[in-house]
C-alpha positions as CSV (number, residue, x, y, z in Angstrom):
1,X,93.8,142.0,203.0
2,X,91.3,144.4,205.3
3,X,89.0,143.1,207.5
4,X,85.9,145.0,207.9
5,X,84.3,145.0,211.3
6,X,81.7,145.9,213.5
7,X,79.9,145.3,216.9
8,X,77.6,142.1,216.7
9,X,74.1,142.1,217.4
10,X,73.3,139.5,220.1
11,X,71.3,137.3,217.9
12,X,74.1,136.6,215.9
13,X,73.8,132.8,214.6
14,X,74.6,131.0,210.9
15,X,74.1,132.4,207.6
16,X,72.3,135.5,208.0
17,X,72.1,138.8,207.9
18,X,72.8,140.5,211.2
19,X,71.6,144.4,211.5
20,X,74.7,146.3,213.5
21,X,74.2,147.9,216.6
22,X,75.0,152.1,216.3
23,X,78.0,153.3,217.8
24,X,81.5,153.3,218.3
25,X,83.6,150.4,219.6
26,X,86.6,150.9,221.8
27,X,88.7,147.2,221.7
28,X,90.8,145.7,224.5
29,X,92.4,142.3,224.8
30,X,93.5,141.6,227.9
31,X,95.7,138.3,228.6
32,X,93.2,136.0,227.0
33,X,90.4,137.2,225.2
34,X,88.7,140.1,223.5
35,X,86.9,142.1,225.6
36,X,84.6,144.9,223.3
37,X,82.4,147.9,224.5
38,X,79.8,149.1,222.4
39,X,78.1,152.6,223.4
40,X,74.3,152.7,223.1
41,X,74.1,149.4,221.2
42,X,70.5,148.2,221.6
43,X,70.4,145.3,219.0
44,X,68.5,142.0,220.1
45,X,66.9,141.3,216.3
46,X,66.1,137.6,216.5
47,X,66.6,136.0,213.2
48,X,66.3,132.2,211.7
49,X,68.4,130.6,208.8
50,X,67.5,128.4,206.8
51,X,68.8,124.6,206.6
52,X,70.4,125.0,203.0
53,X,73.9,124.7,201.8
54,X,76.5,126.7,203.5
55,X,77.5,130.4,202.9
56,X,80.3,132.2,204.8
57,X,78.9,133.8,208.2
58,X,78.0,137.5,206.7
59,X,75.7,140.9,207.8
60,X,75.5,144.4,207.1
61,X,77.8,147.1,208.3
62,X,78.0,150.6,208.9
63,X,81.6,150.9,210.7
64,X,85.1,149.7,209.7
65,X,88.6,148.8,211.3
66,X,91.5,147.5,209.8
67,X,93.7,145.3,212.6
68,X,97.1,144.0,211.7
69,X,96.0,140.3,211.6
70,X,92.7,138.3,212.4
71,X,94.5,136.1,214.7
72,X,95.5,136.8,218.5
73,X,98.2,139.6,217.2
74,X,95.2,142.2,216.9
75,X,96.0,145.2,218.3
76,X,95.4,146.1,221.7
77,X,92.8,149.2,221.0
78,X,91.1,150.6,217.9
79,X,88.5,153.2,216.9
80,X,85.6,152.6,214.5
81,X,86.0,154.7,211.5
82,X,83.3,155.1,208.6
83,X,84.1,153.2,205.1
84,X,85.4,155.0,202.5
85,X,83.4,155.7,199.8
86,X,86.0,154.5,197.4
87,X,86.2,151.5,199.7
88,X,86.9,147.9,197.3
89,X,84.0,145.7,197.3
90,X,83.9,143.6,200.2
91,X,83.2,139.5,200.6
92,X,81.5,137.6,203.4
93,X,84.2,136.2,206.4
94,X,84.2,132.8,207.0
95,X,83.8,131.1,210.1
96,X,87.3,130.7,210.8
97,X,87.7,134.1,210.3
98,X,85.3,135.1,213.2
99,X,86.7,132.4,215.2
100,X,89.9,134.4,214.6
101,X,88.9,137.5,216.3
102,X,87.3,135.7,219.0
103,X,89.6,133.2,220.4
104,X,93.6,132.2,221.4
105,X,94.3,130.0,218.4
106,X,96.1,127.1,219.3
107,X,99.3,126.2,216.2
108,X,96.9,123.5,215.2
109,X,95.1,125.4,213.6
110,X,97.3,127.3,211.3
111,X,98.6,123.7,210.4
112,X,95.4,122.2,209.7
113,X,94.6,124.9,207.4
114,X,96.5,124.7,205.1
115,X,96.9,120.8,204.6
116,X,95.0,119.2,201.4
117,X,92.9,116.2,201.6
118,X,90.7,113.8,200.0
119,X,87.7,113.0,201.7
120,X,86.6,109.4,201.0
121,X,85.5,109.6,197.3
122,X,83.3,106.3,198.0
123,X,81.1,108.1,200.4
124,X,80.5,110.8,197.9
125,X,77.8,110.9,195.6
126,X,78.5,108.0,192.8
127,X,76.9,110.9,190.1
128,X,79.6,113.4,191.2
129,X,83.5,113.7,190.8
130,X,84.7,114.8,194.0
131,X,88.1,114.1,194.5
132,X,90.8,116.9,196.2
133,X,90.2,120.4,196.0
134,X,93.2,120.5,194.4
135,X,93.2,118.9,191.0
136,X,96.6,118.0,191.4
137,X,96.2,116.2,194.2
138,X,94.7,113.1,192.3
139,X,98.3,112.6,191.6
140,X,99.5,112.0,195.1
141,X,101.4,108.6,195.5
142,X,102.1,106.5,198.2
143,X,106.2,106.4,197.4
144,X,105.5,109.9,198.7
145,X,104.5,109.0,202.2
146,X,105.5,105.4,203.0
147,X,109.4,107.1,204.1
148,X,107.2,109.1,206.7
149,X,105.7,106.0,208.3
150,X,108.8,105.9,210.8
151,X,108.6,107.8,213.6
152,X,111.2,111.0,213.3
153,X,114.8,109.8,213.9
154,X,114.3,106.0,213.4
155,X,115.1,103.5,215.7
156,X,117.3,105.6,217.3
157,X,114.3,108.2,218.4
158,X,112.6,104.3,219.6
159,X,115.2,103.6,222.1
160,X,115.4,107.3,223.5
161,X,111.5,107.7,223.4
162,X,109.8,104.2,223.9
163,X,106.4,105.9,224.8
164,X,106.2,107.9,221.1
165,X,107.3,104.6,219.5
166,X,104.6,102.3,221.2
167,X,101.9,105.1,220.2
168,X,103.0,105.2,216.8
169,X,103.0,101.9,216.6
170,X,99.6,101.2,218.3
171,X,98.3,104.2,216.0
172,X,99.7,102.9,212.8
173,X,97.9,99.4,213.3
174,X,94.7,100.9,214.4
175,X,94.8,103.5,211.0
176,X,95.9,100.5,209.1
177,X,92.8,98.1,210.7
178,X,89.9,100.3,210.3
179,X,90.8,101.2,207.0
180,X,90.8,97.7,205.9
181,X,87.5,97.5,207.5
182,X,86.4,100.4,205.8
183,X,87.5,98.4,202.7
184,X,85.4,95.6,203.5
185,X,82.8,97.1,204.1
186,X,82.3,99.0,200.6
187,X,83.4,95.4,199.0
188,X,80.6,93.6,201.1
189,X,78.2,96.3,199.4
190,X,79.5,95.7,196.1
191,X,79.0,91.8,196.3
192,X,75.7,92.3,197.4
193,X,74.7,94.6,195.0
194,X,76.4,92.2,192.1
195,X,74.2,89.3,193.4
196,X,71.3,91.3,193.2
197,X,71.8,92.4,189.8
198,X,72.1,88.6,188.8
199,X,69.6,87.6,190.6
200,X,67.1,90.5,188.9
201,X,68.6,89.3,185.4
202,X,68.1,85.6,186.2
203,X,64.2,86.1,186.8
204,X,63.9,88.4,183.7
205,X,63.0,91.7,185.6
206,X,64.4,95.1,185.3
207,X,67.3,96.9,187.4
208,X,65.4,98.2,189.5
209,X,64.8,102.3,189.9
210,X,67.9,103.3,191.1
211,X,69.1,102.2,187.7
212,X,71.7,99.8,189.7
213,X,72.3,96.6,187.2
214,X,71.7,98.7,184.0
215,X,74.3,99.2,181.3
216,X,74.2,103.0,182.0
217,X,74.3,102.1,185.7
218,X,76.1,104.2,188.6
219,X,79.2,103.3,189.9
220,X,79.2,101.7,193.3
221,X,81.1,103.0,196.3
222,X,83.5,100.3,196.1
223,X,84.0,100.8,192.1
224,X,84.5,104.8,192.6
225,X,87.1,104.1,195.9
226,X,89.2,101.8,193.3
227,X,89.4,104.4,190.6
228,X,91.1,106.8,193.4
229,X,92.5,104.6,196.2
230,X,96.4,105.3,195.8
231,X,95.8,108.7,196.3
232,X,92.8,108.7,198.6
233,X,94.8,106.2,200.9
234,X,98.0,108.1,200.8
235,X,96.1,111.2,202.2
236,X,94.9,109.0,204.7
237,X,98.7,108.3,205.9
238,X,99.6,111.8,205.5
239,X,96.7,112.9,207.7
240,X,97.6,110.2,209.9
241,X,101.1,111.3,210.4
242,X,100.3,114.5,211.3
243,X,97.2,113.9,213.8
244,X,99.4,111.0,215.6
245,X,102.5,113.6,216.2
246,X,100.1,115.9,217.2
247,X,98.2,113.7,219.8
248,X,101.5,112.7,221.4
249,X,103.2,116.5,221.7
250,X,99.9,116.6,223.9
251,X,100.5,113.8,225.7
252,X,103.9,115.0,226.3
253,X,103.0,118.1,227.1
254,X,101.0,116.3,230.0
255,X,97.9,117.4,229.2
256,X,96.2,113.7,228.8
257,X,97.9,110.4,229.7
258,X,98.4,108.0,226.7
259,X,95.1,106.1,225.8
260,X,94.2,103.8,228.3
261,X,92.7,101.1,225.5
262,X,96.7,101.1,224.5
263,X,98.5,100.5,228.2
264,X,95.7,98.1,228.7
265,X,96.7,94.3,227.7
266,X,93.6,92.7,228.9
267,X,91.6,96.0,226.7
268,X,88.7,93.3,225.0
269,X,90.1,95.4,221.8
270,X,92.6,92.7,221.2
271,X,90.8,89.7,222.0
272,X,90.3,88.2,218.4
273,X,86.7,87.0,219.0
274,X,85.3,90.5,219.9
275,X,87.2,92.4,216.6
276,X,85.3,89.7,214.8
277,X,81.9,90.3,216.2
278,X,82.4,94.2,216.2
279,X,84.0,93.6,212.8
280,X,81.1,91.3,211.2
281,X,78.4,94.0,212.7
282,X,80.1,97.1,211.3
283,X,80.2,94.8,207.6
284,X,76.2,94.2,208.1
285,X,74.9,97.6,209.0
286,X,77.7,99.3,206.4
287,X,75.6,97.3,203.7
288,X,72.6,98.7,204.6
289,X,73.7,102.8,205.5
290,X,75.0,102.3,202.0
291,X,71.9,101.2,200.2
292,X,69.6,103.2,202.0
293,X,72.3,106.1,201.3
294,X,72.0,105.2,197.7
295,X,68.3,105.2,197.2
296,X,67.9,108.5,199.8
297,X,65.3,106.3,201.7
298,X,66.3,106.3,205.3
299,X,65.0,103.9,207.4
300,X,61.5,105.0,209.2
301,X,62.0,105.0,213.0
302,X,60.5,101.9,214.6
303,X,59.3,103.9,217.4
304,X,56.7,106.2,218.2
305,X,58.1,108.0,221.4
306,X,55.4,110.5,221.2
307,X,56.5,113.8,222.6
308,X,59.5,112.2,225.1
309,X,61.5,113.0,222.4
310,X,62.2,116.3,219.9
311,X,61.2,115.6,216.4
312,X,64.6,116.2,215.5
313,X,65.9,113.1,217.6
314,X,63.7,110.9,216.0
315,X,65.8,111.3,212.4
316,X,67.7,108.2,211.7
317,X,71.2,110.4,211.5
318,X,73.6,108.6,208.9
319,X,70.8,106.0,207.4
320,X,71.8,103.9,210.6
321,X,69.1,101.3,212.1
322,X,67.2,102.2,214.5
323,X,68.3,105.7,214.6
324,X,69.4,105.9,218.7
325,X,66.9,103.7,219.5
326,X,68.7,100.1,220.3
327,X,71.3,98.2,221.7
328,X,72.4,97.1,218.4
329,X,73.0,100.3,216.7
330,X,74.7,101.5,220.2
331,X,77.0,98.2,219.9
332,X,78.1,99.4,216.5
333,X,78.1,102.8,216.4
334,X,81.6,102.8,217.9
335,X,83.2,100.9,214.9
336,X,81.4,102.4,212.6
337,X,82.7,105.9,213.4
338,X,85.8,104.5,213.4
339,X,86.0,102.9,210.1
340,X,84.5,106.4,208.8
341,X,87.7,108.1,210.1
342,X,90.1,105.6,209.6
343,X,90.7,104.9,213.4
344,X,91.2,108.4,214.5
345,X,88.3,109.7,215.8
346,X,89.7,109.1,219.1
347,X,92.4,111.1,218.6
348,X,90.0,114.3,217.3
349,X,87.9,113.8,220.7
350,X,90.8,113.7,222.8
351,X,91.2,117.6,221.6
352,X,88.5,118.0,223.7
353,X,90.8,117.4,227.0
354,X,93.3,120.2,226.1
355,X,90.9,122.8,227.7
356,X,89.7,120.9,230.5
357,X,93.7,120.1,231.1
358,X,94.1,123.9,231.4
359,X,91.2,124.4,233.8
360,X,92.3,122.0,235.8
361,X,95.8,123.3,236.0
362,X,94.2,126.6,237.0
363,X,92.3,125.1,239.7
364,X,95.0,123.6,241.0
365,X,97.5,126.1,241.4
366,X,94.4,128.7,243.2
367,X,95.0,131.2,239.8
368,X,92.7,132.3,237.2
369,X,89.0,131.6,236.5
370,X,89.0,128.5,237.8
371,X,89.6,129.4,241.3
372,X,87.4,132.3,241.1
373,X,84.7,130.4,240.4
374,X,84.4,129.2,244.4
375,X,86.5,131.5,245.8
376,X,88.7,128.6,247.3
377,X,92.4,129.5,246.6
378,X,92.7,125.6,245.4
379,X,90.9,123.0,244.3
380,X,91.8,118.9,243.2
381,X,90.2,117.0,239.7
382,X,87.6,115.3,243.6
383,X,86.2,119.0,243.7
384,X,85.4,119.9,240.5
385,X,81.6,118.8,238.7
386,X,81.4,118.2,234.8
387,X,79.0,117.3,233.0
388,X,79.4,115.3,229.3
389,X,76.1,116.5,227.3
390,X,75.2,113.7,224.4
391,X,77.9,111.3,225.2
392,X,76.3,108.7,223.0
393,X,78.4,105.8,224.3
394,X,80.4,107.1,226.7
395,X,83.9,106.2,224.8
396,X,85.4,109.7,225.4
397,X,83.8,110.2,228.7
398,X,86.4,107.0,229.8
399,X,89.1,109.2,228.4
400,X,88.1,111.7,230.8
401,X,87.9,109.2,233.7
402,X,91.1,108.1,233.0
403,X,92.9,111.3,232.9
404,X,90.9,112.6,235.7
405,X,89.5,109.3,237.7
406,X,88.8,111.1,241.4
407,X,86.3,114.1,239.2
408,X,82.8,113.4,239.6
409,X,81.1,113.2,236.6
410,X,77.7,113.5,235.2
411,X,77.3,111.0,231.5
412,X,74.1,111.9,230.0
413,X,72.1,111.5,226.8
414,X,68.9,111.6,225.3
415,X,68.9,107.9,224.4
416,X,68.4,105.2,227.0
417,X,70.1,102.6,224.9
418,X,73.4,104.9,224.4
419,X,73.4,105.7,228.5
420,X,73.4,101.5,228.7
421,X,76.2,101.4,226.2
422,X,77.6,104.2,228.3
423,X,77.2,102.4,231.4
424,X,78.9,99.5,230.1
425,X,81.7,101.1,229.0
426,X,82.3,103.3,232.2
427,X,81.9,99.6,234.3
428,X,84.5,98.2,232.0
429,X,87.1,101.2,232.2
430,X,86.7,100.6,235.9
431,X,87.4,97.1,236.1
432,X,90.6,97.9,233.9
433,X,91.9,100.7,235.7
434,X,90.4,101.2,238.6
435,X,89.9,97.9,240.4
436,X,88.9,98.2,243.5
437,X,88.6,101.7,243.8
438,X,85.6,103.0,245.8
439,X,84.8,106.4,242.8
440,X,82.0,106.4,244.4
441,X,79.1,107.2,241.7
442,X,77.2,104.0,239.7
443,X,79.0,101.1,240.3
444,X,81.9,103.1,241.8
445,X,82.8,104.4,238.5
446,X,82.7,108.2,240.0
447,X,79.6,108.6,237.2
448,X,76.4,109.3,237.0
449,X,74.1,109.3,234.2
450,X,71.5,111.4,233.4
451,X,68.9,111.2,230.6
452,X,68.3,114.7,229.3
453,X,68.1,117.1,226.1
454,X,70.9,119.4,225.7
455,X,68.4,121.9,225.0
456,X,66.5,121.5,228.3
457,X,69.0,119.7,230.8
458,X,67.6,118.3,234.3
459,X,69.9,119.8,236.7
460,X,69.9,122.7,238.4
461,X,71.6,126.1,238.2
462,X,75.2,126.6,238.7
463,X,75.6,123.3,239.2
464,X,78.7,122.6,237.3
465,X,82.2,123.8,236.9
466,X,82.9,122.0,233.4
467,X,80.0,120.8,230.2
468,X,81.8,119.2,227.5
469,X,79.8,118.7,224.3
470,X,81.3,116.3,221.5
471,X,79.8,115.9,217.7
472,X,75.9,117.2,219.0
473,X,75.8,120.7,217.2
474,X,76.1,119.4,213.7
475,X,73.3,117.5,214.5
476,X,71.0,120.1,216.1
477,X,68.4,122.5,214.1
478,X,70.1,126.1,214.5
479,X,67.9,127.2,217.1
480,X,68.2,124.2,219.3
481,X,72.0,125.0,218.9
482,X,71.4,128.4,220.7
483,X,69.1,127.1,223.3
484,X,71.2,124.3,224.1
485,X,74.3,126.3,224.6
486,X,71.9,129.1,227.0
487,X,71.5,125.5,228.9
488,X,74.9,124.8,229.0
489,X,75.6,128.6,230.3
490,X,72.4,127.8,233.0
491,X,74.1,125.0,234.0
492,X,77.8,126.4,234.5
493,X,79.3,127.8,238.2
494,X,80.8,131.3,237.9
495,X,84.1,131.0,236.0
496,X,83.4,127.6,234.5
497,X,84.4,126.1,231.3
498,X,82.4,125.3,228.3
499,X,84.2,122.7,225.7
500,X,82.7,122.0,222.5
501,X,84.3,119.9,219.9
502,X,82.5,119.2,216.3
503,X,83.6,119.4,212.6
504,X,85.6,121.6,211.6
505,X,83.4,124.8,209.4
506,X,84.0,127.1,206.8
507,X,87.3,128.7,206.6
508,X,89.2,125.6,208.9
509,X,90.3,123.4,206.1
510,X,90.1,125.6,202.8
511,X,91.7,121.9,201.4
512,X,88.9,120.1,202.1
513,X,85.4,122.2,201.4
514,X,85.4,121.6,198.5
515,X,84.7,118.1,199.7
516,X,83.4,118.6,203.5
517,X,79.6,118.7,202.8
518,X,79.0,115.5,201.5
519,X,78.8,114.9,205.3
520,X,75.3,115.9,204.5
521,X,74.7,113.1,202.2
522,X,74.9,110.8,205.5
523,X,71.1,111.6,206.5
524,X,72.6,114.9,208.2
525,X,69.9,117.3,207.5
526,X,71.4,120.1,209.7
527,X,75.1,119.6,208.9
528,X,75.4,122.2,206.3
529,X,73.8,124.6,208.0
530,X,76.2,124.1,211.0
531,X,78.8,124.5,208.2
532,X,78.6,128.5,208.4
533,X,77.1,128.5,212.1
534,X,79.2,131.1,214.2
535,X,79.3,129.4,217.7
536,X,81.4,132.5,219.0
537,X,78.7,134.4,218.7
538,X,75.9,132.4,220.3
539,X,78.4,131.3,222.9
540,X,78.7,135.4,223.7
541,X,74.7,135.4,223.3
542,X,74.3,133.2,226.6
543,X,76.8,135.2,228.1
544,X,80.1,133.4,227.8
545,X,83.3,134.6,226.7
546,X,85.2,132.7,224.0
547,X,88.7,131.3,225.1
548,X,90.4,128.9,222.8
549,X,90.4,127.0,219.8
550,X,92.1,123.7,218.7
551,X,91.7,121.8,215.4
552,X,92.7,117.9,214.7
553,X,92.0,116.6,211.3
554,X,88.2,117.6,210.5
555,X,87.3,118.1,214.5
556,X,87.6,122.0,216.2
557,X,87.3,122.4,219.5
558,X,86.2,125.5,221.1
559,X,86.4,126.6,224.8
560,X,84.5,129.4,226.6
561,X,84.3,130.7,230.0
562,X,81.4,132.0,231.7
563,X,82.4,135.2,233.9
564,X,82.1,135.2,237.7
565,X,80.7,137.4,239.7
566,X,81.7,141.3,238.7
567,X,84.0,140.6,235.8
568,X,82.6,142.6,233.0
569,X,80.6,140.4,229.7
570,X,82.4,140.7,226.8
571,X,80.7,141.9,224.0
572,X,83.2,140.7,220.8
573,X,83.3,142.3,217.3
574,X,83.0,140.3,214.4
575,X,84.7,140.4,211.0
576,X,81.6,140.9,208.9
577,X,83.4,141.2,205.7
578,X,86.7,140.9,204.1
579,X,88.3,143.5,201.3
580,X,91.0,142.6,199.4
């Protein structure tokens, strides 16, 4: 395979057409990262996508370079040369590709590429077939994955490594729980819809419009999970094996501590009367995302906030009530999320602490970018600033208290009910693991929160050494995106880190596209354009250099470094186009 490549214009973004800036391109990649000089490159052609289905990241191209690999084995330097006239034709690179050329891949992501999976058929459209991308897969049985359920080396590995065995075990019921949640969930849905097609047939009326109750009817979520459940739910154990190992190498590797919700006993998570009123929300509001996901008829936004907030806010993302706009939906949102991914979506956000682990290794020892930033030779987790953009309810902001409980941190978001829930939660980590502890902060948690748009945050230049962004972008119009991450660039100190963590795009799980935009379906009306978005290259737009990349199920994390003073911008290539 070739890879065709070229300097970037600055205005690089998702799915479009990007005009390439004249010259020739000398490569270098020092210990890190690429570092690319362009001569007389003048580009800066602003250009808009639209929000349509997803198409692999392309543009045009007038110069040409074959490396060895897209991957961190490039070559060290290499001279543009033209195409060859005879030269095969060439296809558009996906976003992993980019991300390829761009950034130190971590051995997640190789694995995660090339794992199959099915992607909840009951969330799917009922009209469509969507199973694996493999049509083989279908065929997957559990006989197949139950042996895998104990922990490598058996009892034996228990006794030698008591920490893996109590996460696996912790894990396992978790994956086990919110699945059967899940379950109930779609079943509740199905009664209700049953009732309601005998009630309609008791009173003598018609089905209704959605066809629902009619002998040509659809098949309901519940129905179309039953007719694929073995193999569905034995994808769902093999994923879970693999994202559980792969949380606890990190752990091991001491990069996070284990999850303080686990070590906790008191944790309110297994208190019996609080799973049953999380439980019994989740159950209601699923009933109603699914019908209103049914009849594409979100919910209309019970307030008017005038221009407070962007008009994209005000979108009632996955058919949820009250959008971001109450307690209630900021009491649930938690579980719901959880169900959705079986009970790992904390172990995709905890991805998100590999970076910052790194940084603050760096600061700590006085080497790297870290310590540039302030020119002090070291610095402790008490002197370091980060700031958590969108943190919704604060649930992974605890994971970075707890990892990290002396760093002040800044918890904001755009919805005043979410910074509540956020505020509730941070008081409650507190109480559990930090009693008595003087963080300083709101109510000594070593927090405060700020409510702000990521697009346009209230806080001064330079003002912090870490952002960490998690599941925003697939949410933001594509020009937000790029203003948002210029904030986040604003708002970094010389040699600070930028960590965002999202789903995974184009190119990261080739066993799962065919499947990964149904996403979309959920009310998500920017998700497939974020699909093909190259965050590389707006992250370089704003002046940051692109570092590393991690991948955890369907979550990526990205990092990026913005360059202190008198360290030379990096001006990456991109593959534009592959030839086979």
């Amino acid at each position: 395979m070739q890879l065709s490549r070229q300097p970037r214009s600055v205005r690089a973004g998702c799915s479009q057409r990007v005009p390439a800036a004249p010259g020739i391109l000398r490569l270098q990649r020092p210990a890190s990262r690429w570092v690319a000089k362009a001569a007389d490159s003048d580009s800066d052609q602003p250009a808009t996508a639209p929000e349509t289905t997803p198409s692999p990241v392309s543009s045009s191209h007038s110069s040409s370079f074959t490396p060895s690999a897209a991957s961190t084995s490039a070559p060290a330097a290499a001279t543009a040369v033209a195409p060859s006239p005879a030269a095969p034709t060439a296809r558009a690179a996906t976003v992993a590709e980019l991300d390829a050329l761009r950034f130190k891949l971590d051995p997640s992501v190789e694995r995660w590429s090339t794992r199959d999976t099915i992607l909840i058929a009951a969330i799917s459209d009922p009209k469509d077939d969507k199973k694996a991308s493999n049509p083989a897969a279908s065929a997957y049985r559990l006989v197949e994955v139950l042996p895998r359920l104990l922990p490598a080396g058996g009892p034996a590995a228990a006794v030698s490594d008591p920490a893996r065995a109590a996460h696996w075990a912790y894990h396992l019921v978790r994956h086990l729980s919110f699945n059967g949640l899940a379950v109930a969930g779609f079943a509740a849905h199905d009664l209700v819809e049953r009732l309601q097609r005998l009630q309609r047939q008791l009173a003598g009326g018609s089905s209704g419009s959605s066809g629902r109750g009619s002998s040509s009817r659809t098949r309901t979520p519940f129905e179309k999970l039953l007719e694929s459940a073995e193999a569905e739910f034995a994808y769902r154990l093999s994923d879970f094996i693999e994202a559980v190992d792969q949380d606890y190498d990190n752990i091991k590797s001491g990069a996070y501590p284990l999850p303080w919700d686990m070590t906790s006993p008191s944790h309110r998570q297994y208190s019996p009367a609080y799973v049953a009123a999380s439980s019994a929300a989740y159950v209601g509001e699923w009933i109603k995302m699914t019908q209103r996901r049914l009849d594409k008829q979100p919910e209309k936004l019970w307030l008017d906030g005038g221009k407070l907030y962007p008009q994209y806010y005000t979108k009632t993302f996955h058919f949820q009530t009250d959008g971001w706009f109450s307690a209630r939906s900021a009491f649930v949102y938690e579980t719901n999320t959880e169900a959705l991914f079986s009970g790992l979506q904390d172990i995709m956000q905890r991805t998100a602490l590999l970076p910052i682990a790194d940084y603050v290794r760096e600061a700590g020892s006085g080497s790297g970018p870290a310590s540039s930033a302030s020119g002090a030779s070291e610095r402790s987790p008490a002197q370091l600033r980060l700031l958590e953009v969108a943190a919704g309810t604060g649930r992974f902001h605890t994971f970075i208290k707890d990892a990290y409980p002396d760093m002040r941190t800044v918890c904001s978001d755009l919805s005043p009910f979410y910074l509540a829930r956020a505020r509730n939660n941070l008081r409650y980590w507190r109480r559990l693991r930090a009693p008595g502890r003087s963080l300083g902060g709101v109510d000594e948690t070593g927090t405060e929160f700020l409510q702000t748009a990521a697009e346009d945050i209230a806080a001064p230049d330079e003002s912090f050494d870490i952002v960490v962004c998690v599941y925003l972008f697939h949410e933001l119009p594509e020009a937000v995106r790029r203003r948002a991450v210029a904030e986040f660039a604003r708002v970094l100190r010389p040699g600070g880190l930028l960590v965002l963590t999202d789903s995974v795009q184009l190119g990261d799980r080739p066993g799962l596209e065919r499947n990964l935009d149904v996403f979309g379906d959920f009310n998500e009306p920017y998700y497939r354009n974020y699909l093909s978005c190259d965050l590389g290259a707006m992250g370089e737009e704003a002046g940051l250099v692109p570092d590393g990349k991690w991948v955890s199920l369907v979550t990526k994390t990205l990092s990026f470094r913005k360059p202190w003073a008198g360290e030379a911008l990096a001006t990456a290539p991109a593959v534009d186009s592959l030839t086979a």
